[in-house]
N, C-alpha and C positions, 0 to 999 in steps of 0.2 A: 368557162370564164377565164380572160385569162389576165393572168397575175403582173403588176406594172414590174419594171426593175427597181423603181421607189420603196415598194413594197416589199419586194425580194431582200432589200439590202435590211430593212426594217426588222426583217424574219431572221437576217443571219446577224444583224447586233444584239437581238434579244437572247440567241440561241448562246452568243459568244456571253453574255456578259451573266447567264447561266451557268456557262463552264467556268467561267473567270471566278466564280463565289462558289462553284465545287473546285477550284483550286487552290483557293484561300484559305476553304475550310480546313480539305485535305492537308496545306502548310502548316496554319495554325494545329492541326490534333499531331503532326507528328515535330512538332517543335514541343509541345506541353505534355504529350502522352495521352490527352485526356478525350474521351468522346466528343463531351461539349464543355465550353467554359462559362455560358451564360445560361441561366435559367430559362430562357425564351426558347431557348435553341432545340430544348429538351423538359418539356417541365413537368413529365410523369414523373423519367429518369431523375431530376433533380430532387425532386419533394423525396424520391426516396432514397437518394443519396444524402437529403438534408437527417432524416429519420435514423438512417445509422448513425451520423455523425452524430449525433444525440447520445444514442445509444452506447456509441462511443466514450461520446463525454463522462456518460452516467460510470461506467464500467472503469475509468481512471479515476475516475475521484474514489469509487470504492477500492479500489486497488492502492491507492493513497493512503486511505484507513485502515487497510490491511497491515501495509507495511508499517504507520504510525502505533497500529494494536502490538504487532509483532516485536517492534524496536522496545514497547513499556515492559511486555511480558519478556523479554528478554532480561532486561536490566532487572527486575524484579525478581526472576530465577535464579539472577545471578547473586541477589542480596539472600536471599532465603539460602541460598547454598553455603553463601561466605556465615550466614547466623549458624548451619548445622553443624559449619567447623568450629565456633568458639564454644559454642554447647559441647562439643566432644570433647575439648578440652579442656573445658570447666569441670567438667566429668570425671575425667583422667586424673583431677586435680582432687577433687571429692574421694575418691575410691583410693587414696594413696592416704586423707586423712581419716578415712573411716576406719582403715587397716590396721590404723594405731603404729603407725609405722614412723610416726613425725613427733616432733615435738612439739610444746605449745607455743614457742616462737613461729617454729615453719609453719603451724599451723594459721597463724593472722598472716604471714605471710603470702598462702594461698589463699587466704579470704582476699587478701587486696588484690592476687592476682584476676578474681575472680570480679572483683569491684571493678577493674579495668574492664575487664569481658564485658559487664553491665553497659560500658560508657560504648564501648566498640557499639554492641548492639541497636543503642537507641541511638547512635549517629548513622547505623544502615537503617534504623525503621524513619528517622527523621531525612532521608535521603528525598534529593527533588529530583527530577528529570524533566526536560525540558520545558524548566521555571515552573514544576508542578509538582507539590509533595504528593508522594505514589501509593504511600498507605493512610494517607487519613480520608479517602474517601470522596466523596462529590465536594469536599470544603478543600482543594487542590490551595490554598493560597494560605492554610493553617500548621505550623510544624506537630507533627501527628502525637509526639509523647512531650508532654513537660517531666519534669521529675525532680525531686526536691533531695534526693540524698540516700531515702527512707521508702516513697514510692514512685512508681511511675505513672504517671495520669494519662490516659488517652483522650486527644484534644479534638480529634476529627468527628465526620459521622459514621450511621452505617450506613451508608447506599454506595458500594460499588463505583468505581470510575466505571463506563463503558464506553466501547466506541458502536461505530455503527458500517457495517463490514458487509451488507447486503441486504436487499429492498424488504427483507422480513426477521433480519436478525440481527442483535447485538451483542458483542463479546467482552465481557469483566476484563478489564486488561490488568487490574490487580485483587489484591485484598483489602480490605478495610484493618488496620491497625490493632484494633480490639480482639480480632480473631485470629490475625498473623502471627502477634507478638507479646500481646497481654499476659497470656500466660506462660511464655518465653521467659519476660521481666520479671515477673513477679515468682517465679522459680528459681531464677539468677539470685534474684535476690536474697531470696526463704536459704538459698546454699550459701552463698554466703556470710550471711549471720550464724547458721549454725555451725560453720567453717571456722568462723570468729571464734566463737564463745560456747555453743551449744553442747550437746552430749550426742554420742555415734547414734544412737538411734534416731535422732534430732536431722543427725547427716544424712543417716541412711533412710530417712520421711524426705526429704527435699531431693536426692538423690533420684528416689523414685517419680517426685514431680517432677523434675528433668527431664526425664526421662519421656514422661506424657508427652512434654512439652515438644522433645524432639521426635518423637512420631508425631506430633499434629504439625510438626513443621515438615517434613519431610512428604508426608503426605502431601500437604500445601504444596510445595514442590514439583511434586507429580505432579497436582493437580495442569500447575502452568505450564510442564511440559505437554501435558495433554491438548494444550488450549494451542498453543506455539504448533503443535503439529496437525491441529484440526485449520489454522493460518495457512500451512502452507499446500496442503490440501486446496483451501477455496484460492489461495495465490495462483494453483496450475490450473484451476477452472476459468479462472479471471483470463489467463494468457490466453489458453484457448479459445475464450470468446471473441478477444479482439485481436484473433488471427481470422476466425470465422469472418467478423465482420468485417474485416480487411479486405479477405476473397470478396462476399458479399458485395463491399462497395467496388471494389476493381472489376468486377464482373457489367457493373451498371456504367462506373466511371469511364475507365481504360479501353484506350483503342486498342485495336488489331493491327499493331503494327505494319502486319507483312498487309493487311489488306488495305491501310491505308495507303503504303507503297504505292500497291498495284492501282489504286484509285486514281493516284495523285501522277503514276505516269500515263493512266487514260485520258484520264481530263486534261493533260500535255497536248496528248496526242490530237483528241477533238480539238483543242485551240489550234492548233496549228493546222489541221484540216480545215475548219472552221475560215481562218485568217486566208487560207490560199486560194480556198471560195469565194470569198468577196471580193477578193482581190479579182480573180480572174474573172466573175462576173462583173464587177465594173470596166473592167477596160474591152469585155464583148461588147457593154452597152454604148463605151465612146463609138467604138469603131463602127456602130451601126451611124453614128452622125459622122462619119469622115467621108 
């Protein structure tokens, strides 16, 4: 059968405007890096480059709460550590009037010093952090101790602040007031009345409660370094993952560079073959009419 030159010319537009959209393509992926830019183009590839991006999403926003967990239990380590220093030296202060080493003036002396110590502490347990009081619990917008003079009242509740730092886990990112400090205050206290006024075994009963008071703080302490470094633990998991997924999606997304190259100088090369074809078969086909 044989083929018109109508036809021929029809066979070598369609062939050209083939390579013209493998040249396009080829332009477009090595202008953007990207395999495909439109979902059509590729829509296995996309749905599962949409699916990390998700995935993705999911894994910043925990990593968001990590670092938000991390920044309270910071700030909170660092109040529990500034309370084990005035405790120390309320202590220091106590063991100098129990010694019988002061007189009864220095001795009200250190009680006021110690009265001070009392105010320091409940302005680090009444401490907010960003616009959130840290020990009074899930009631975030209550200042955590009142105190009249005489005691101290804990105004919060007890349920833990927590955050939430992975698809199965939650992190206390303090303590509840009651447990942190109650017995902090109320030791501060018991020492300085007896500091004031009382009799050395008086001193040395309160002494000893301080002393409770500053192992269960110090523990407490531990405790939040323990938490701070189980953070940074899931922070290096976190990074990991969305390096993984990184690869992951570049592997689906990102072209071959060097291959797109070599694509985009073949499909050159067909165009231009392509074009001197038609060329040269149209002007056989005048010169069969000359």
């Amino acid at each position: 059968m044989r083929v018109s030159v109508y036809s021929k010319f029809n066979i070598m537009n369609h062939y050209s405007g083939k390579i013209q959209e493998e040249l396009a393509k080829s332009q477009v992926q090595l202008a953007t890096g990207k395999k495909f830019n439109y979902a059509s183009e590729d829509p296995i590839g996309a749905n599962q480059a949409m699916l990390i991006s998700n995935a993705q999403d999911r894994v910043t926003q925990l990593q968001k709460n990590v670092e938000d967990a991390n920044s309270f239990l910071e700030r909170g380590e660092s109040i529990l550590g500034s309370t084990i220093e005035i405790l120390q030296s309320s202590r220091e202060k106590a063991l100098e009037v129990a010694n019988g080493t002061v007189s009864d003036k220095d001795r009200k002396t250190y009680a006021s010093i110690v009265d001070k110590n009392i105010d320091q502490v409940l302005a680090l347990a009444n401490t907010k952090y960003l616009n959130r009081y840290i020990f009074s619990g899930e009631k975030t917008n209550t200042e955590a101790f009142s105190y009249d003079g005489t005691t101290a009242t804990y105004n919060g509740d007890t349920n833990n602040m927590k955050f939430n730092v992975s698809s199965t886990f939650n992190i206390s990112i303090s303590e509840t007031g009651d447990v942190a400090f109650q017995d902090v205050l109320d030791s501060l206290i018991k020492l300085r009345d007896s500091m004031a006024s009382g009799s050395d075994s008086q001193i040395e009963s309160a002494i000893s409660g301080l002393d409770g008071a500053m192992d269960g703080m110090i523990d407490l302490r531990s405790e939040f370094g323990t938490r701070i470094s189980g953070l940074d633990t899931l922070k290096e998991t976190y990074e990991q993952s969305q390096t993984d997924l990184k690869a992951k999606k570049s592997v689906i997304q990102d072209a071959d560079i060097t291959e797109v190259v070599s694509k985009l100088a073949l499909s050159q090369q067909l165009y231009q073959g392509t074009i001197q074809a038609s060329t040269k078969m149209l002007q056989t086909s005048i010169l069969n009419y000359i």
